[in-house]
N, C-alpha and C positions, 0 to 999 in steps of 0.2 A: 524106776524112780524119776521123779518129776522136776525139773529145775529147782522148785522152793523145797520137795524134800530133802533136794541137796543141800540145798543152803541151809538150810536149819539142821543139818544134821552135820554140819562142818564145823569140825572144832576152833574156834577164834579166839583169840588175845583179847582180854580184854580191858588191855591197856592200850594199844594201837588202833582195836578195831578192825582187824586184817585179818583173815585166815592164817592160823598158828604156822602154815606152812611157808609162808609170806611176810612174816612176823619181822617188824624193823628196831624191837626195842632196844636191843642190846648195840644199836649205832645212835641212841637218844644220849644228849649231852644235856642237863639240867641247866640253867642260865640264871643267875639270879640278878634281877634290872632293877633298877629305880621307877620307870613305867611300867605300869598295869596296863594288861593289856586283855580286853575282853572281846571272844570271839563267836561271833552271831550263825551259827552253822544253819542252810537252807536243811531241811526236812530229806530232799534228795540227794545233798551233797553226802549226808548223815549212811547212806543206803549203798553207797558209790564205796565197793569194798577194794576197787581197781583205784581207789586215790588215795586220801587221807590226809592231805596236807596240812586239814585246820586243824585235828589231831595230835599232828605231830609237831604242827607250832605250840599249841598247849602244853603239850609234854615236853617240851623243850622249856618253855618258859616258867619259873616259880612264882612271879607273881602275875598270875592269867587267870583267867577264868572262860568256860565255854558252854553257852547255851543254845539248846538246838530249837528252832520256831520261825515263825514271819510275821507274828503279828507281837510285839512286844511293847506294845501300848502300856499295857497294864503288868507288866510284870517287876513286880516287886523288890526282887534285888538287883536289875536293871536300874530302877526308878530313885532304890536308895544310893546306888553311886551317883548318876544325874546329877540330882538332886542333891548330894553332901555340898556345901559351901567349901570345903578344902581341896577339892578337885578341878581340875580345869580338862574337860572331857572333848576330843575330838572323833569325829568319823572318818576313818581312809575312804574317803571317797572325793574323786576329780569332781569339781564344777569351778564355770567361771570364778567365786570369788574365795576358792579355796587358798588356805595358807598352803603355799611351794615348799616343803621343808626342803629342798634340793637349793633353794638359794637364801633362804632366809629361817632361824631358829626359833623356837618356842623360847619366849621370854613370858616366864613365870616363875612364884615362886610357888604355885602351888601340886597340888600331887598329880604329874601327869597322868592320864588315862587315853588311852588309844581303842577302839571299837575298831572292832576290825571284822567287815561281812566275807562268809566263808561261802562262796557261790558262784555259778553263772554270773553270766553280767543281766541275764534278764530278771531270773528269780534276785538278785540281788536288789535292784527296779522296786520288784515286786514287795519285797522286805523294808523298805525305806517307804512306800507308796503307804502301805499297811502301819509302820509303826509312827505314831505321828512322833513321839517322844525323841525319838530319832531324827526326824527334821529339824529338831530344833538346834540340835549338834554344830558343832563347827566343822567345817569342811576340811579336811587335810588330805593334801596329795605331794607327789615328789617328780619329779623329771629323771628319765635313764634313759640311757643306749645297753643297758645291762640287757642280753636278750634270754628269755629263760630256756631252762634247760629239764622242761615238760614237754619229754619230744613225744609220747605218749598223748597228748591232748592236744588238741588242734588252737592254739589261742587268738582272738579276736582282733587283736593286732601284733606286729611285729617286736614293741616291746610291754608286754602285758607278762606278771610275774604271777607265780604261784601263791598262795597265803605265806608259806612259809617263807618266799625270796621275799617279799612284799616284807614282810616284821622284821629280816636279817637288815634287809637294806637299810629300814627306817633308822633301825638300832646301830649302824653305823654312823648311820646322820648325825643322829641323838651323840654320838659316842666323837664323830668330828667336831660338835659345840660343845663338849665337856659335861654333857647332862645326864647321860651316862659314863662309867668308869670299864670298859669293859676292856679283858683281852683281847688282839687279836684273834689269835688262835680261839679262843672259846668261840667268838662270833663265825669264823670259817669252818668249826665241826660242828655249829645249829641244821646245815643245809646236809649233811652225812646223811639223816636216815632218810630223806626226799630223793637221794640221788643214788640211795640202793634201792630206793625203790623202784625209779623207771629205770635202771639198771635189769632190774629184776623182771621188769614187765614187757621189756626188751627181748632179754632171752625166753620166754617165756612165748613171746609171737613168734621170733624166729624159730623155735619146735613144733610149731602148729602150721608153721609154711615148709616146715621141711619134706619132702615126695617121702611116699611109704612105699613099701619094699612088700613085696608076697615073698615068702621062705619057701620051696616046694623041698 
């Protein structure tokens, strides 16, 4: 049997996304926010059965949404959030004349919305390059020393977060200016199924490094 006939022959959740054996649902804590929050997953991020983070921010979140592409020019329920006059839509993405939510709050009153790319840093480039619709966005980023805890993935710099730290954080921000209402405790069990997962992926190399033995 061939790598893809494995794959396709592996039974998967298909709430998570993960091989059933692998399977994080039952550490998924439902969150219900005042921000929408819409997650742009790359094509290869979607393939990547060893992650799943934008996934399981979805599933964590009740008011989300998650669409998988690169080119979202033209995509229609994309365009009719944009586009609604009672939304006030940002992009999580750093550039010089982004809003800092780490020192300064979203003053609006209208329905926040959050875009949030689930990617590389290059295909994520690539996603924003491609959707012009998306340019037009407001820039939003945030400042940490928060270091993630994706020891499994090698990250681009020292403090670069997962999709899921990235939405926990924001939402505490959101939740330090009072624009969200949220628990403690609800916001600290969002990160639960991210952290059995490289838990899991963890032990999981340590058995593939471990010497094998001949039985005579």
């Amino acid at each position: 049997m061939n790598k893809r006939e494995e794959f396709i022959k592996r039974d998967f959740c298909y709430t998570c996304y993960r091989p059933e054996s692998s399977c994080m649902c039952k550490y998924i804590n439902t969150i219900e926010t005042k921000t929408k929050f819409i997650i742009l997953m790359h094509p290869k991020e979607f393939r990547k059965t060893k992650n799943g983070t934008g996934q399981f921010t979805k599933n964590s979140l009740s008011n989300s949404e998650l669409y998988i592409g690169i080119d979202f020019t033209n995509h229609k329920k994309i365009n009719k959030i944009i586009e609604n006059p009672e939304n006030e839509c940002y992009l999580l993405y750093p550039s010089e004349d982004s809003h800092d939510l780490s020192n300064k709050k979203i003053d609006t009153i209208k329905n926040l919305v959050i875009f949030i790319i689930d990617s590389t840093w290059p295909c994520s480039k690539k996603i924003i390059k491609e959707s012009t619709n998306l340019q037009k966005l407001k820039m939003l980023s945030f400042t940490t020393k928060i270091k993630s805890a994706f020891k499994i993935k090698k990250q681009p710099s020292e403090y670069c977060l997962s999709t899921i730290e990235s939405t926990q954080y924001i939402l505490e921000l959101l939740n330090n200016y009072n624009y969200e209402n949220l628990k403690i405790e609800e916001l600290n069990k969002m990160s639960k199924p991210f952290e059995k997962m490289v838990d899991y992926q963890i032990k999981c190399a340590e058995k593939k490094s471990e010497p094998r033995f001949k039985i005579y």
